[in-house]
DOPA-630759 format. One line per 3 residues: number of its first residue (from 0); their letters; for each residue x, y, z of C-alpha. Coordinates in nm, 4 decimals, decimal comma, padded with zeros to 6 digits, always signed. Example, Ala and Ser with C-alpha at 12.3 -4.5 7.8 and 13.67 -1.06 7.14 Angstrom:
<rs>
0> as> +01,2300/-00,4500/+00,7800 | +01,3670/-00,1060/+00,7140
</rs>
This chain:
<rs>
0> xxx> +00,0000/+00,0000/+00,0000 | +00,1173/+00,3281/-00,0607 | +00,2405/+00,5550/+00,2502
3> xxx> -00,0219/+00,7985/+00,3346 | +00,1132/+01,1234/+00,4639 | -00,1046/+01,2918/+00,6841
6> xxx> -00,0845/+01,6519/+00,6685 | -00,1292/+01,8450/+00,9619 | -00,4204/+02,0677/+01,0426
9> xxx> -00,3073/+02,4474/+00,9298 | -00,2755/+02,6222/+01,2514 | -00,5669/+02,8567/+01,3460
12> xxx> -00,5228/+03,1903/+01,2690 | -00,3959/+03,3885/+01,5740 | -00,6493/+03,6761/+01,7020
15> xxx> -00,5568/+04,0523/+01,6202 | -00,5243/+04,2296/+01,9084 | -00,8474/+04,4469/+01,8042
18> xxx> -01,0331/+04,1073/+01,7882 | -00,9732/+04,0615/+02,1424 | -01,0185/+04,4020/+02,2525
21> xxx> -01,3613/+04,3468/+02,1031 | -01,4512/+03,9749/+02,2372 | -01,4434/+04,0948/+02,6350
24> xxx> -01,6905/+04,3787/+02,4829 | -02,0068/+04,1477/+02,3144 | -02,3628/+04,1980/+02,3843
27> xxx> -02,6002/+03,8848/+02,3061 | -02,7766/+03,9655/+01,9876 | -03,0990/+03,8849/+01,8354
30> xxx> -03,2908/+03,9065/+02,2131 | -03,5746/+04,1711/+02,1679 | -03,7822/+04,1267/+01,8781
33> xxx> -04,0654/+04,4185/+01,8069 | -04,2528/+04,3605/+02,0500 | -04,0299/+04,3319/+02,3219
36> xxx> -03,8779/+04,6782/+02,1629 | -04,2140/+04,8218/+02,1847 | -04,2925/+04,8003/+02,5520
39> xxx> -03,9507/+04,8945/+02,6022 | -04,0360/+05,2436/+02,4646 | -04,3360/+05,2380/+02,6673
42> xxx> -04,1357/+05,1514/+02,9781 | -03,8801/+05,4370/+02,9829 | -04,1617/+05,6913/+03,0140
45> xxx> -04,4528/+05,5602/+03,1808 | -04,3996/+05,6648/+03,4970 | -04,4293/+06,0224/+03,4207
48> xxx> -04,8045/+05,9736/+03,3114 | -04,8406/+05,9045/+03,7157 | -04,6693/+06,1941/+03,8554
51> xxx> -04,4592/+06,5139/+03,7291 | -04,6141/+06,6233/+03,4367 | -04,8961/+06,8227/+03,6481
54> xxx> -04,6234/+07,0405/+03,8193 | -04,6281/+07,2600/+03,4330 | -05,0118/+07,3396/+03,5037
57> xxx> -04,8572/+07,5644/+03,8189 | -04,6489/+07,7497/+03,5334 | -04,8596/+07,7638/+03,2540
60> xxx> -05,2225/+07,6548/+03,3669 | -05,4272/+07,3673/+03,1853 | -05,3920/+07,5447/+02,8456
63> xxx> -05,0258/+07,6671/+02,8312 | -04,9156/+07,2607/+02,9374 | -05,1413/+07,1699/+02,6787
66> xxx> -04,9795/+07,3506/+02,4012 | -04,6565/+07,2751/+02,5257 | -04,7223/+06,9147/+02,5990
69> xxx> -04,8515/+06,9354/+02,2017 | -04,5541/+07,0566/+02,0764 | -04,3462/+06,8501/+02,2898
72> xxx> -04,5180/+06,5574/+02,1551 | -04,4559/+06,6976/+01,7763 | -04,0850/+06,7569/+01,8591
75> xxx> -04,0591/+06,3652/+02,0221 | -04,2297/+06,2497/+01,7160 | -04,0468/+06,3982/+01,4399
78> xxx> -03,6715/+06,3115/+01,6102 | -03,8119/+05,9558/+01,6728 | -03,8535/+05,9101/+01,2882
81> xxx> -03,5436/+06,1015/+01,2220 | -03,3501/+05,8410/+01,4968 | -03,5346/+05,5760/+01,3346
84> xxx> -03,3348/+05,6141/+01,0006 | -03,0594/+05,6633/+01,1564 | -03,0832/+05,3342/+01,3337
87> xxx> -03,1314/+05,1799/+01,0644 | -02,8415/+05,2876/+00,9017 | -02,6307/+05,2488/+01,2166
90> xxx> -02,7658/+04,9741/+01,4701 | -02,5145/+04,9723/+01,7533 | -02,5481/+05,0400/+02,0740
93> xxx> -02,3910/+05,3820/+02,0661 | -02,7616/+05,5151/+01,9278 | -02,7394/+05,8666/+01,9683
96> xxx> -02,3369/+05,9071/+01,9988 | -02,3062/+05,6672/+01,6928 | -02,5016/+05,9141/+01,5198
99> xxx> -02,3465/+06,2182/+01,6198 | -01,9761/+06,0990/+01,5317 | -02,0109/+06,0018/+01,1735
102> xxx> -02,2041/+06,3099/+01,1306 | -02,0607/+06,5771/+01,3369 | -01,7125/+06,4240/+01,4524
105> xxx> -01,5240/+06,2768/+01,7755 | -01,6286/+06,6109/+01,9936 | -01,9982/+06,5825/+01,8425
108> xxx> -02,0677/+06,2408/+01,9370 | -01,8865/+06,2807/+02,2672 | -02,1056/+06,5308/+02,3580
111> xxx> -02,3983/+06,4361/+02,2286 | -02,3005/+06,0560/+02,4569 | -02,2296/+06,2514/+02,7462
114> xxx> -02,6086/+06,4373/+02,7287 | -02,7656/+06,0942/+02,7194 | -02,5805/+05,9493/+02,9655
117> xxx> -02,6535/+06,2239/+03,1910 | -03,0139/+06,1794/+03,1579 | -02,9795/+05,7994/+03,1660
120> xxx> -02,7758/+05,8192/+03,4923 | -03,0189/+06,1077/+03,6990 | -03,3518/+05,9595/+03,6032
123> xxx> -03,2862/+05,6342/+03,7895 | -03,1652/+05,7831/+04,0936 | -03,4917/+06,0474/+04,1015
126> xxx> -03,7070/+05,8012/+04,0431 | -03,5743/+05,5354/+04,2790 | -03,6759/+05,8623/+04,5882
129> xxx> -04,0276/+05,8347/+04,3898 | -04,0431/+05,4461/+04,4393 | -03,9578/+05,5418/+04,8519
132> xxx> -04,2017/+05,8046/+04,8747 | -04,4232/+05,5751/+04,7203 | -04,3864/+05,2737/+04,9252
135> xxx> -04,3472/+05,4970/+05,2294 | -04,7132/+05,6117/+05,1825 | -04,8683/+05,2948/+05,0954
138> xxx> -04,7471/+05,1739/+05,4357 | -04,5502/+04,8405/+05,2714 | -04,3140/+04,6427/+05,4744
141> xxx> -04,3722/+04,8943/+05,7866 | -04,0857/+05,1298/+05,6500 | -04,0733/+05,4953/+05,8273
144> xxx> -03,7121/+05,5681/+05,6382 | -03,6883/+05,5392/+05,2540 | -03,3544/+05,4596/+05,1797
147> xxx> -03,3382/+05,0692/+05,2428 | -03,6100/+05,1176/+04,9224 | -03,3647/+05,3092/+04,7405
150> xxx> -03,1064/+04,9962/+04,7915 | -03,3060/+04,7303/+04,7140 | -03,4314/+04,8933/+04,3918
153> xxx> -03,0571/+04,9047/+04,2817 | -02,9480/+04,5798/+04,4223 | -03,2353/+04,3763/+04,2658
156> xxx> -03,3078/+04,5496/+03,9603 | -02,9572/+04,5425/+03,8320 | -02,9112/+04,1686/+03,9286
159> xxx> -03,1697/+04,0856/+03,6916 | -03,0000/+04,3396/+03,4324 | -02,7314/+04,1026/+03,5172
162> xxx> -02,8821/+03,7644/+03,4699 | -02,9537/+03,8497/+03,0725 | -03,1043/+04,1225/+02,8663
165> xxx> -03,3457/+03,8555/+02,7529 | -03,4933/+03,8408/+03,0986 | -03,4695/+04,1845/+03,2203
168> xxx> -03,6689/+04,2905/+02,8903 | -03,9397/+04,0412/+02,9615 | -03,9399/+04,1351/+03,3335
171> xxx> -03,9848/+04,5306/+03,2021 | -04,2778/+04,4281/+02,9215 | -04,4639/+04,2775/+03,2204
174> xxx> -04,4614/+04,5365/+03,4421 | -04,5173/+04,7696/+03,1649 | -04,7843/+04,6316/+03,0610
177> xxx> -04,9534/+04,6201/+03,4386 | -04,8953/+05,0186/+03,4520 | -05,0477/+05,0769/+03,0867
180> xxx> -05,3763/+04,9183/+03,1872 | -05,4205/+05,0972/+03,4874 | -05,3371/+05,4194/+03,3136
183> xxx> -05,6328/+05,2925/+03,1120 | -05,9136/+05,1798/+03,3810 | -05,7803/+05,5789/+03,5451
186> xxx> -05,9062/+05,7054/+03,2581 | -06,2122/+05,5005/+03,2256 | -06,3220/+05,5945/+03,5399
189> xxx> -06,2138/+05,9453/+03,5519 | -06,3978/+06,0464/+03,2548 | -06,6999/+05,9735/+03,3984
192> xxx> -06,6224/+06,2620/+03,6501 | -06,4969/+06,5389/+03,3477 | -06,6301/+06,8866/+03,4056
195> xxx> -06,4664/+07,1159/+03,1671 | -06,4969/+07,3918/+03,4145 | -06,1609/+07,2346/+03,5771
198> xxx> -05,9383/+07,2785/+03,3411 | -06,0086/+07,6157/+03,3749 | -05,9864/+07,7059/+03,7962
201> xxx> -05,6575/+07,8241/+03,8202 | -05,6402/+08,1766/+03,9015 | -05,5535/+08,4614/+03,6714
204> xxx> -05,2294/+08,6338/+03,7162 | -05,3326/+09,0113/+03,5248 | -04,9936/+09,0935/+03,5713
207> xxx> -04,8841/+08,8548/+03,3217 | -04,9064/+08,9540/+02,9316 | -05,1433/+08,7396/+02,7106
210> xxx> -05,3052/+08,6035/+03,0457 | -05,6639/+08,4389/+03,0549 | -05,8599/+08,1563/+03,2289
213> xxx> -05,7101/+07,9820/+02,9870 | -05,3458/+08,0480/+03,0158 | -05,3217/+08,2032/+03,3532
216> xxx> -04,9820/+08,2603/+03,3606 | -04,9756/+08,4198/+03,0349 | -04,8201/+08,3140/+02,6881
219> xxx> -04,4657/+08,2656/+02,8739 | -04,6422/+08,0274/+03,0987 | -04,6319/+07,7729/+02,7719
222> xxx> -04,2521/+07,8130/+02,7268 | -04,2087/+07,7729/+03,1202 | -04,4311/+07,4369/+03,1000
225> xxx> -04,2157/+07,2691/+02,7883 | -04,0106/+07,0830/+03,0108 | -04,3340/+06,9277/+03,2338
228> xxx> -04,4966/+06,8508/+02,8834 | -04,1282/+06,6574/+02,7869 | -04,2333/+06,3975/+03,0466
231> xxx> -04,5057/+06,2694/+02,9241 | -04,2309/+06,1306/+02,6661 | -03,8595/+06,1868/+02,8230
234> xxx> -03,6850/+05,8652/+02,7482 | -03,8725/+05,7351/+02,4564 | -03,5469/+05,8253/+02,2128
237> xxx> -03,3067/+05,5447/+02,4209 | -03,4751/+05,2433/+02,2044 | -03,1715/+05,2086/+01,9778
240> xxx> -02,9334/+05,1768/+02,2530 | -03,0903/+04,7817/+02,2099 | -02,9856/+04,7545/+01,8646
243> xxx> -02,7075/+04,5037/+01,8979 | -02,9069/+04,2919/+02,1363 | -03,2467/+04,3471/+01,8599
246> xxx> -03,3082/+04,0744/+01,5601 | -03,2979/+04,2069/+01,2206 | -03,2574/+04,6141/+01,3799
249> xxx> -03,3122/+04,7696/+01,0686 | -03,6152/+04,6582/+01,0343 | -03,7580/+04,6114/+01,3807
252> xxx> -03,5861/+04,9400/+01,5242 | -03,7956/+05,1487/+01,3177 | -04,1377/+04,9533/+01,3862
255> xxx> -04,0718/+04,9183/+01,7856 | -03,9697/+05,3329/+01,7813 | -04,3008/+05,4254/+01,6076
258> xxx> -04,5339/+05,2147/+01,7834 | -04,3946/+05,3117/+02,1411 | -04,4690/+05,6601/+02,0253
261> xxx> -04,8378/+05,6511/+01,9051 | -04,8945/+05,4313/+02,2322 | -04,7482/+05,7482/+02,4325
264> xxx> -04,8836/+06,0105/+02,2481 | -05,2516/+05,8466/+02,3494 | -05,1988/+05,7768/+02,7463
267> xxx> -05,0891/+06,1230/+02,7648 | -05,3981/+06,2412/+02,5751 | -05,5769/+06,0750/+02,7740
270> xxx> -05,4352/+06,0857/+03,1293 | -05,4122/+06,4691/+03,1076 | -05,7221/+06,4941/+02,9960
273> xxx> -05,9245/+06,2822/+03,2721 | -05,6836/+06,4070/+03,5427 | -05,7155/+06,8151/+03,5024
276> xxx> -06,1124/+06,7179/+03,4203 | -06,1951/+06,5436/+03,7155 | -05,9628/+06,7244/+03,9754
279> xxx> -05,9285/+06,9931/+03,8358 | -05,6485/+07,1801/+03,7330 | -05,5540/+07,4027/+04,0444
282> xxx> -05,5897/+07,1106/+04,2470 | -05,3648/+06,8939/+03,9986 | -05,0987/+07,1365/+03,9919
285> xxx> -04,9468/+07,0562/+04,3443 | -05,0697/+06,7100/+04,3690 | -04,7556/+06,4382/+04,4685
288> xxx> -05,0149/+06,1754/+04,3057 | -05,2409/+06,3512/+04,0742 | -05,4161/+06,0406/+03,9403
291> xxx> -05,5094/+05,9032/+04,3207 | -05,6130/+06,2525/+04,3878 | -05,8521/+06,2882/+04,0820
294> xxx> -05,9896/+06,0187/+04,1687 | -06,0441/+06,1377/+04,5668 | -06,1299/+06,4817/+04,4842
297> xxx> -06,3915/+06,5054/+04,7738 | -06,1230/+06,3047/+05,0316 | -06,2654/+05,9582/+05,0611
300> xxx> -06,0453/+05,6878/+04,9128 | -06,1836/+05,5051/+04,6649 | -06,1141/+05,0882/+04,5542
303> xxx> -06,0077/+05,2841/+04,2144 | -05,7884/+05,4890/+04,3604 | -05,6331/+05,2603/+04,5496
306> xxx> -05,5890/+05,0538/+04,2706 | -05,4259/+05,3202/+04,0712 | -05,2131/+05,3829/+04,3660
309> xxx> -05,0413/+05,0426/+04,3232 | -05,0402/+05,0563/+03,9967 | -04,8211/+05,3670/+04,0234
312> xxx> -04,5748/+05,1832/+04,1745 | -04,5455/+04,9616/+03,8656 | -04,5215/+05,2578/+03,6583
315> xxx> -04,2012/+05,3756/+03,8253 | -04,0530/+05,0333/+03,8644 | -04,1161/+04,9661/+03,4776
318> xxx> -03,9192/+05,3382/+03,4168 | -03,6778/+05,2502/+03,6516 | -03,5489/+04,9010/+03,4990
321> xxx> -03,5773/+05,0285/+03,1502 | -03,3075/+05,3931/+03,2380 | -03,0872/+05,1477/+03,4190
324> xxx> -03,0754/+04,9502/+03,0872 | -03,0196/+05,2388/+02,8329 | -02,7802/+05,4342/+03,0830
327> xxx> -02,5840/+05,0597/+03,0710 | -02,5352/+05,0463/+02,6960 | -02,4734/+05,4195/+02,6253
330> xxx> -02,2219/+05,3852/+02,9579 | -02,0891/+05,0765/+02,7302 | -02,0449/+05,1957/+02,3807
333> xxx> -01,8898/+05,5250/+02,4722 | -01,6260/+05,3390/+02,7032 | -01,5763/+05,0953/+02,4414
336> xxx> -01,4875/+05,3067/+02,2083 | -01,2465/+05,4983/+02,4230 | -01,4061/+05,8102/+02,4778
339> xxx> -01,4535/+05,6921/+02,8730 | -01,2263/+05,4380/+03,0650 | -01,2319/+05,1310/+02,8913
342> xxx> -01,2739/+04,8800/+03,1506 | -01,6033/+05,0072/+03,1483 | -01,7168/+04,8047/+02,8679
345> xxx> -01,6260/+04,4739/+02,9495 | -01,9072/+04,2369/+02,9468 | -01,9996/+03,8887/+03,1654
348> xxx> -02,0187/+03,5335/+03,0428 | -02,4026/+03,6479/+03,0186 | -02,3157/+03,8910/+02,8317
351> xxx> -02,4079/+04,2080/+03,0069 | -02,1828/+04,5202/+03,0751 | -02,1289/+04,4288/+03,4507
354> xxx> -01,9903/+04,7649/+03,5369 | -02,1613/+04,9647/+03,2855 | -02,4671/+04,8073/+03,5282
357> xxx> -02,2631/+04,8725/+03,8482 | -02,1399/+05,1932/+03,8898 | -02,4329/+05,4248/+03,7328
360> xxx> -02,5902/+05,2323/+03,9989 | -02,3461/+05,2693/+04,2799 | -02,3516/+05,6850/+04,1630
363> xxx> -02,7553/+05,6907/+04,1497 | -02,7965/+05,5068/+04,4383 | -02,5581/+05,7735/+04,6342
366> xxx> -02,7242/+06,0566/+04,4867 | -03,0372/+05,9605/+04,6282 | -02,9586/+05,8544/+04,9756
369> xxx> -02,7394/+06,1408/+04,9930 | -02,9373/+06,4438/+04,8209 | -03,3440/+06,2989/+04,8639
372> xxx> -03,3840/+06,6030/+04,5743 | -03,5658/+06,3890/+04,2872 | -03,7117/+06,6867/+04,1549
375> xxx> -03,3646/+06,8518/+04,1035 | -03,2076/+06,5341/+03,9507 | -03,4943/+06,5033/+03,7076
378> xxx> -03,4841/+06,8709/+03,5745 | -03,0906/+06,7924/+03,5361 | -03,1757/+06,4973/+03,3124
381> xxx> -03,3948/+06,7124/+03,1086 | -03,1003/+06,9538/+03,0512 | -02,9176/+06,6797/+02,9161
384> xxx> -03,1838/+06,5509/+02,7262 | -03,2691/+06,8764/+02,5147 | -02,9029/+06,9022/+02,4186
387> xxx> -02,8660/+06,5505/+02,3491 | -03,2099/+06,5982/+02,1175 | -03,0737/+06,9291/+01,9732
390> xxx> -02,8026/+06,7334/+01,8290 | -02,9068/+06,4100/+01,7249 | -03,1817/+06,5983/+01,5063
393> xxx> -02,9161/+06,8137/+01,3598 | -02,6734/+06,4868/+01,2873 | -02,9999/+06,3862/+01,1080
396> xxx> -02,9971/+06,6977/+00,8994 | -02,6308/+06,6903/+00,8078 | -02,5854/+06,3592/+00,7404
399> xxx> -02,8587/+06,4161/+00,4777 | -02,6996/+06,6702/+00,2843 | -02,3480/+06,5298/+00,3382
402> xxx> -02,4418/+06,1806/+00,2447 | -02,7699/+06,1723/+00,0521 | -02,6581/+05,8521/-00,1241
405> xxx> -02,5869/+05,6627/+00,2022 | -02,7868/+05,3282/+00,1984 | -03,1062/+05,4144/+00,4014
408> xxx> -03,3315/+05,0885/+00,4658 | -03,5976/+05,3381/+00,6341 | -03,6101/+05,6926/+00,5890
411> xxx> -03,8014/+05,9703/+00,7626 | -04,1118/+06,0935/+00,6202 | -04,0343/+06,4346/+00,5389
414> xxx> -03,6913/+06,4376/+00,5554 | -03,4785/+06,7165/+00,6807 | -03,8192/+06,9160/+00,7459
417> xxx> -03,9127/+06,6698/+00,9749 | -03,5525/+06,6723/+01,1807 | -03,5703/+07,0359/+01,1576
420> xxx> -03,8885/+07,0836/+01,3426 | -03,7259/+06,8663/+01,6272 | -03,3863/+07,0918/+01,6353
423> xxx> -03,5980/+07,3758/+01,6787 | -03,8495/+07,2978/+01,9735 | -03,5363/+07,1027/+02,1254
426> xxx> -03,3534/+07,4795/+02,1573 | -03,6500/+07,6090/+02,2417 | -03,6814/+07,3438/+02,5770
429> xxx> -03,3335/+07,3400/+02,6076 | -03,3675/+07,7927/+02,7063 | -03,7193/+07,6500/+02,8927
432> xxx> -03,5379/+07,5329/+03,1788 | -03,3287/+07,7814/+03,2656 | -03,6973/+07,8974/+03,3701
435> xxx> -03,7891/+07,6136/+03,5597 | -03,4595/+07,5214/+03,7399 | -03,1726/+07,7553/+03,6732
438> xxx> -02,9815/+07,5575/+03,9682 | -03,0325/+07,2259/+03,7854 | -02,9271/+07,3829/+03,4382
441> xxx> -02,5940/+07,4958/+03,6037 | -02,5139/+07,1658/+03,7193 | -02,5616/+06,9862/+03,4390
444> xxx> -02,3390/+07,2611/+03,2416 | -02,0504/+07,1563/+03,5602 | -02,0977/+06,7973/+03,4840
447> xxx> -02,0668/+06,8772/+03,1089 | -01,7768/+07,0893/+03,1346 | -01,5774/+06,8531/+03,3695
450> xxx> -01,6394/+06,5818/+03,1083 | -01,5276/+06,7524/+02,8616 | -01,1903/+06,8217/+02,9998
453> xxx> -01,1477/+06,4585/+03,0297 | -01,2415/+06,4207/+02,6837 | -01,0166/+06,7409/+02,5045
456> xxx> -00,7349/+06,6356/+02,7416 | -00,7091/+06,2934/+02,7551 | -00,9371/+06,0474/+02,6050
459> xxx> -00,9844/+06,1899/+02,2772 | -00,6058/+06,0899/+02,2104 | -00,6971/+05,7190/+02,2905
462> xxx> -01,0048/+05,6579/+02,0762 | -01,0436/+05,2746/+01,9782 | -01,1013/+05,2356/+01,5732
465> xxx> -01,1919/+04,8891/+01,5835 | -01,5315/+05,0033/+01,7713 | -01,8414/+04,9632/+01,5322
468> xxx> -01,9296/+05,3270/+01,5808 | -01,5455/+05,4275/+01,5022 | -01,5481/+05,2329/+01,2102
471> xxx> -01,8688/+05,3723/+01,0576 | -01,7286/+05,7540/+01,1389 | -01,3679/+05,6180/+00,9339
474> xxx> -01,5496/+05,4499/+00,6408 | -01,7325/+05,7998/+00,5374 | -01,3996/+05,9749/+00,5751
477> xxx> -01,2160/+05,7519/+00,3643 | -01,4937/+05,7269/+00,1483 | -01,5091/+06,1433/+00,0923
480> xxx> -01,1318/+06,1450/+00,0913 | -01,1793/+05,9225/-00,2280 | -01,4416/+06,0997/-00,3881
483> xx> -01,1916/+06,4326/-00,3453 | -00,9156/+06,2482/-00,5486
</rs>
């Protein structure tokens, strides 16, 4: 017989060092599918169709939040279908940032990152104080201090973060879904109680120009009142931070964004509506719980408002989850890519960004026990919202003209008009609360500025390439560079 040689196996290609870099840093794709995408769009904002939004009728009465929470709605609406091209172009978990650096450069997408995370990072820690207050007053587990609520909100929330995204996103759609039909059977039962002639109580301040029953604080009392009319939708925009944990993203990204939307746009129809109608809106304006008190207008609790009461709860543990999980992957993809400390990024055998999950909630958890000033942490997460809006919807609007050729499996009806409109009434918020909270707006301009530093003096040297967002940003500028020659 003839001698048979065997030849050896080749050797297996050794690992580049960007390979690597980029195997500690996965997430586990193809987890959310549209519908799990949906409620997650839901989830970021319910909780502010239970409480905050009401605090605008004591700036601009029942008709200046109205037309503010209008065109707050409008501006959401048009920069979710201008984000919703975008993700389909680029569906990484940058979102936002990812955006912002191919079209406006390393400094653009770091600061548009550093807005989001801002928001991402606050909003937990205010509403974990609203999930105290909350249990504190419903008289659960015989608690007369708040902060062990604060802890275990942290502590068990992120350990199911931890266990898998798959899990955590079914946990969220669950109690989601609890909090939308209560918002629901609220507004069921509060119609039945409408009186027009509440929406209209407030008293007139003749002092201020344009004032009427109708706008009793006058026609500045709507641009005072844009932030209050933001919450009925402030955290709808973090959907794409899922997109490398999403099947098919380009596709289901867009679907998820715009049916989380027209679901928000009708609770807050409707909840401000049967609120203001039935308790009218001077009474609204202070309330802590505005939908229990609606309900209770004469003082006797009812089995309704009871039930509402719990169901509040849900509302804020739903929002709660859900800004834990976007602050995680913007926290992630920003550190990844080396515009924070990369260590940051490093994911579990699960998965999950363990300290992207860990110290946002080490830092919320200490705001709150150590501050107990929600309402001051939430009006700095709207500062860093309205920036972060102002310049994703302009990224939308350059990257348009620059690139009008650039492969676009969804695009937004009405183009740069559309992303226009949304730069526009997200400068116009972004001045409106310097007259709500001038303290807040300060800090959030520190917080920004002491970033930045970081990022002009040191990180911005040490960017990583091989990061998906990187790599997008490098492709256009080798592909202009060739078009040039």
């Amino acid at each position: 017989m003839p001698d048979r040689t065997e030849i050896p196996d080749a050797p297996p290609t050794p690992r580049s060092p960007e390979d690597a870099y980029l195997e500690k840093r996965t997430l586990r794709r193809g987890s959310a599918g549209p519908l799990l995408l949906t409620g997650l769009g839901v989830a970021y904002v319910v909780s502010g169709d239970f409480s905050g939004w009401n605090f605008g009728l004591a700036h601009g009465g029942f008709g200046g939040l109205a037309v503010a929470a209008v065109l707050m709605g409008l501006m959401y609406t048009c920069m979710v279908f201008a984000l919703a091209e975008m993700a389909s172009v680029l569906p990484t978990a940058g979102g936002g940032y990812g955006f912002a650096r191919r079209a406006l450069g390393t400094w653009g997408g770091f600061l548009t990152g550093t807005a989001i995370l801002i928001e991402y990072v606050l909003a937990p820690a205010a509403i974990s104080l609203f999930i105290g207050d909350y249990v504190e007053s419903l008289g659960l587990f015989g608690l007369t201090s708040s902060w062990p609520v604060y802890l275990a909100c942290f502590v068990l929330f992120i350990g199911i973060h931890l266990w898998g995204v798959g899990e955590a996103l079914r946990f969220s759609f669950v109690v989601t879904g609890v909090a939308v039909a209560a918002l629901l059977i609220f507004a069921a039962g509060a119609l039945t109680d409408f009186d027009a002639g509440r929406l209209q109580d407030i008293p007139v301040d003749r002092d201020a120009f344009g004032s009427s029953s109708w706008l009793p604080f006058g026609l500045l009392g709507i641009w005072a009142s844009f932030p209050f009319g933001m919450w009925f939708f402030l955290g709808v925009e973090g959907v794409p931070l899922a997109a490398e944990e999403t099947r098919d993203p380009a596709r289901t990204l867009p679907k998820a964004m715009a049916t989380s939307m027209g679901i928000l746009l009708v609770l807050a129809l409707l909840t401000f509506l049967a609120a203001t109608g039935a308790g009218g809106a001077d009474a609204m304006k202070d309330a802590g719980n505005p939908l229990v008190a609606a309900l209770q207008s004469d003082g006797r609790p009812t089995t309704l408002g009871r039930i509402v009461n719990y169901a509040g709860l849900a509302g804020l543990v739903a929002s709660f989850f859900s800004l834990i999980y976007a602050g995680s992957r913007q926290l992630f993809a920003l550190s990844r890519a080396g515009y924070l400390p990369r260590f940051l990024s490093l994911t579990s055998r699960r998965k999950a960004p363990y300290l992207g999950l860990l110290v946002p909630g080490a830092l919320g958890f200490g705001l709150a026990a150590a501050t107990g000033d929600g309402a001051r942490m939430l009006n700095v997460a709207v500062f860093g919202a309205t920036i972060s809006y102002a310049l994703m919807s302009l990224s939308h609007i350059v990257l348009r003209r620059r690139e009008p050729h650039l492969s676009r499996p969804y695009r937004t009806p009405g183009g740069v008009l559309t992303s226009a409109v949304a730069l526009a009434l997200a400068c116009a918020a972004l001045v409106a609360t310097f007259l709500v909270d001038v303290t807040a707006a300060f800090i959030a301009l520190g917080v920004y500025a002491l970033a930045a530093c970081y990022f002009g003096f040191y990180s911005r040297h040490r960017l990583v390439a091989s990061a998906p967002e990187e790599e997008f940003a490098a492709l256009a500028a080798a592909e202009a560079e060739l078009t040039r020659e």
